[in-house]
C-alpha positions in Angstrom: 83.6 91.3 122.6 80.5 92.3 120.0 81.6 93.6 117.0 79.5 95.8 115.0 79.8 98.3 111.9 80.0 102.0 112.7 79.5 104.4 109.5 80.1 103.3 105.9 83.4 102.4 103.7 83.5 103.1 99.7 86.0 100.5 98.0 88.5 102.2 95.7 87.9 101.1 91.9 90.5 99.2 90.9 92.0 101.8 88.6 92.1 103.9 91.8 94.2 101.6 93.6 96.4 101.0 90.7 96.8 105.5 90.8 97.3 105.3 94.1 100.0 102.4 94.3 101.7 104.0 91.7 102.0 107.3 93.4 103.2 105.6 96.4 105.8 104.0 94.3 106.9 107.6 92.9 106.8 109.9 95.8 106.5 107.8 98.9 103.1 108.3 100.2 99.5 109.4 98.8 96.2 111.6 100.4 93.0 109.7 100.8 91.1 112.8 101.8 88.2 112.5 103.8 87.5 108.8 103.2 86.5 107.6 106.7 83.1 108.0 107.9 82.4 111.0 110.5 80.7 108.7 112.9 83.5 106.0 112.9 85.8 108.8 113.8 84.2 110.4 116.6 83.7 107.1 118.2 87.3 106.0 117.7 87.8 109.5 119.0 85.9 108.8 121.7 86.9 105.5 123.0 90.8 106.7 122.5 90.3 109.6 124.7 88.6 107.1 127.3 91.1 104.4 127.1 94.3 106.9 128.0 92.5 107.8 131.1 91.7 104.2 131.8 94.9 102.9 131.4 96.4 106.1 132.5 98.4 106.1 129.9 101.8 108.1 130.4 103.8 110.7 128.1 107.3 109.8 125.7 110.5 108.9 127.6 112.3 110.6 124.6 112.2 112.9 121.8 111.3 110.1 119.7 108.0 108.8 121.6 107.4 112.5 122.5 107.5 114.7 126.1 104.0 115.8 125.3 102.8 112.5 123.9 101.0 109.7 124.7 100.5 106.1 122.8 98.2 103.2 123.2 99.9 100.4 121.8 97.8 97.1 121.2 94.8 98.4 120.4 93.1 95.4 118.9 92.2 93.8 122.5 91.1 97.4 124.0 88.2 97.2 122.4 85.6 95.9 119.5 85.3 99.1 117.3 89.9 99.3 116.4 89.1 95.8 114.6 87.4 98.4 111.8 90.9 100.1 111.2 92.8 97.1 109.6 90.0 96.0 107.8 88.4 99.1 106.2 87.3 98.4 102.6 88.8 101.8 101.4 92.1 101.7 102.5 93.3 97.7 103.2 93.2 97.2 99.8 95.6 99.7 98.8 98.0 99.1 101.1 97.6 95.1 100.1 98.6 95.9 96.4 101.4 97.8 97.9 103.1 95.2 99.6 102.0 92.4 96.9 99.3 90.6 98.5 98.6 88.6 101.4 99.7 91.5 103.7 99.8 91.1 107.8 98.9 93.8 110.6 102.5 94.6 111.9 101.4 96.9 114.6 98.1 99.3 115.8 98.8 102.0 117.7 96.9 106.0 118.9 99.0 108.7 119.1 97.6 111.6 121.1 99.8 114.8 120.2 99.5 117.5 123.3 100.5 120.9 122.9 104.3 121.9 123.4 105.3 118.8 121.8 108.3 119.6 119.6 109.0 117.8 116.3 109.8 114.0 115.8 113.2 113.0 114.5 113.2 111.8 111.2 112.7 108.6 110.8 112.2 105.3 108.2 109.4 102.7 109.8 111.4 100.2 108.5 114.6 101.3 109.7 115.1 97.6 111.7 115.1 96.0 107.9 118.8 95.3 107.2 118.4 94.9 103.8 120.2 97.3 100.9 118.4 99.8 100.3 116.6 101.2 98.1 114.3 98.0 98.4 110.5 97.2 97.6 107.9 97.9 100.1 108.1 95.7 102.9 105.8 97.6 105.2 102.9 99.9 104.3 101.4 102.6 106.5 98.3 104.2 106.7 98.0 107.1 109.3 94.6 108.1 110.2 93.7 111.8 111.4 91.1 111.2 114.4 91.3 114.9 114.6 92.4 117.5 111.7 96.6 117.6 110.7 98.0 120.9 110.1 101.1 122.5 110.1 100.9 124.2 113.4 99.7 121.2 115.8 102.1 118.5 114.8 100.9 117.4 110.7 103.5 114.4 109.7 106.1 116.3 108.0 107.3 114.2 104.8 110.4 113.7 102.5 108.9 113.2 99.5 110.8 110.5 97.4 113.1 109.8 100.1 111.9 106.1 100.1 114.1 105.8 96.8 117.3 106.7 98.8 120.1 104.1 99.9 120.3 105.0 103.7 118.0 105.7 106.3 118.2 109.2 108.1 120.6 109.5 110.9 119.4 110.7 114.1 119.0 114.4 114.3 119.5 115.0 111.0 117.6 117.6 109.2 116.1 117.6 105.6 113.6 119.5 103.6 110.1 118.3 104.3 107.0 118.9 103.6 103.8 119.0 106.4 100.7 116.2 105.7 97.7 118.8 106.2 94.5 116.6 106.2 91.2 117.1 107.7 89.9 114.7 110.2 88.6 111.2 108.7 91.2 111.4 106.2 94.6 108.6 105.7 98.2 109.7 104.4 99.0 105.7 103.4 103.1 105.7 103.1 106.3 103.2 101.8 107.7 101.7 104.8 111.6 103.5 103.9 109.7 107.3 103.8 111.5 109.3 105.6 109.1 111.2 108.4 108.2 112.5 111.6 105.8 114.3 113.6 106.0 117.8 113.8 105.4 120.2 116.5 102.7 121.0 118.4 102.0 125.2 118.7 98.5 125.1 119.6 96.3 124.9 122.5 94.7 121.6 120.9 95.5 118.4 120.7 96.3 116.2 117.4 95.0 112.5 117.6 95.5 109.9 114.6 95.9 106.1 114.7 98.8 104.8 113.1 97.7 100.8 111.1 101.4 99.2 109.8 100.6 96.4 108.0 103.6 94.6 106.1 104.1 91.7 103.7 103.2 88.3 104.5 106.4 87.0 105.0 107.5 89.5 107.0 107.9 89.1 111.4 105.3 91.7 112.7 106.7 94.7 114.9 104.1 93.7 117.4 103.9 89.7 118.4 100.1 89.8 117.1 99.7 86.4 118.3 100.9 86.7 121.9 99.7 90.4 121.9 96.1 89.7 121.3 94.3 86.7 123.7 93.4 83.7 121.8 90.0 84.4 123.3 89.6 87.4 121.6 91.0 86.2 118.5 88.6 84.3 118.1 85.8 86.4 117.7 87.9 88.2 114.9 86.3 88.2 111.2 88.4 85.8 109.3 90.4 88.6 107.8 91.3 90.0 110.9 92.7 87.0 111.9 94.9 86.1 109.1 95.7 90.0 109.2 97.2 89.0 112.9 98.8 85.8 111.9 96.4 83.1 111.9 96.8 82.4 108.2 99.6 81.5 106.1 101.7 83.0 103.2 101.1 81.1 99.9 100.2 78.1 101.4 103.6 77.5 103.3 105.1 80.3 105.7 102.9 80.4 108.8 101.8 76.8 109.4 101.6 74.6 112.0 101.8 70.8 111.0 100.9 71.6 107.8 97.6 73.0 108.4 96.7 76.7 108.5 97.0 78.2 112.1 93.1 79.5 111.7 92.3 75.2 112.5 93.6 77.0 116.5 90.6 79.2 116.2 88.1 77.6 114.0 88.7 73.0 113.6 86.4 73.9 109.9 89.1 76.1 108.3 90.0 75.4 105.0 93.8 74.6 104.8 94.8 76.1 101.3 98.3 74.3 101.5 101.3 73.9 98.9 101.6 70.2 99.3 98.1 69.4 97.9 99.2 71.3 94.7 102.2 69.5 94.2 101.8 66.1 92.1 
């Protein structure tokens, strides 16, 4: 698979990202409007729509997944251009100071949101955790609108602050929200515990986005990244890509095989930043 660059990416300063962490911290979630370029999101656009006609992808089982939805899960091995979502310069390294560095890709996924899809439970992405809560950030997501979010075709409806709370929601139940409006090419990136969902669909459009959860680096992936994605694929990953997927380890110690980084699998030349050779 040839991978290439569509569009640009403009880093966020580091004072930005310390703004943008710390509203995350606050209120759950923050608005990167407009931050992905218009060409990378026509042909992410574009290859989605393809791909669920290839794979003739079908609609949700359940209200959760959706009646009038469909999702391609996996997309890393679909094809080249989805490698540009985990990496993209404005956005990873956000959601890497969020979750305290060293972050992995926990799972890649499009959503296509038809119309006469009804709303989403609410929901916590990290409602499998079993940890007290409230708890740090252990998974960090960035949502990205392939087409434009608004309140009438299905906008991710939000509970501000309610990453802060000591339960998940329960199913069915109901809250005050408020609706993510965005324009296409733009990211809502959210704490792992805020409570959300989709919302519903009353137009005669559909709403695409492409949900990237990374979490921390010693965290087990919601998708087996590693059995997921062929090794043969892998391997034509940038180097951050494949540590994002697992081929790296976690302060020199969580992730190895035999005391070597996992990247040796991939690449014999890579450069095994272990504990032990620190110790004396």
């Amino acid at each position: 698979m040839a991978y290439s660059t569509i569009g640009t990416a403009v880093p966020l300063s580091d004072a930005e990202i310390e703004r943008r962490a710390a509203e995350i911290e606050d209120r759950g979630y923050t608005l990167l409007e407009g931050v992905i370029d218009g060409q990378l999101i026509e042909a992410l656009r574009e290859t989605v729509t393809r791909l669920l006609t290839e794979l003739d992808v079908p609609f949700g089982e359940n209200t959760f997944l959706g009646h009038q939805t469909r999702r391609i899960f996996n997309l890393l091995p679909r094809d080249p251009i989805f490698a540009q979502v985990p990496l993209h310069a404005t956005v990873l390294p956000l959601i890497d100071r969020v979750l305290g560095g060293q972050c992995l890709l926990s799972s890649l996924t499009a959503i296509e949101m038809n119309p006469g899809q009804r709303p989403q439970p609410f929901h916590a992405d990290d409602g499998s955790i079993t940890l007290p809560r409230p708890h740090i950030a252990l998974e960090c997501i960035g949502i990205w609108a392939l087409t434009d979010f608004t309140a009438d075709n299905g906008g991710t409806r939000i509970v501000p602050g309610s990453h802060k709370w000591d339960r998940a929601p329960v199913p069915g139940e109901q809250v005050e929200y408020l609706t993510i409006e965005m324009p296409a090419g733009s990211v809502v990136v959210y704490h792992g515990s805020l409570w959300h969902g989709g919302g519903a669909n009353d137009t005669s459009e559909r709403r695409m986005g492409i949900v990237v959860n990374h979490c921390a680096g010693f965290m087990r992936q919601e998708e087996n990244q590693l059995l997921a994605i062929p090794r043969e694929i892998a391997v034509e990953f940038p180097r951050r890509l494949q540590e994002l997927i697992g081929y790296g380890v976690f302060r020199g110690l969580m992730g190895h095989v035999e005391k070597q980084d996992p990247g040796v699998l991939l690449d014999p030349d890579v450069e095994s930043k272990m504990i032990w050779r620190k110790m004396r």
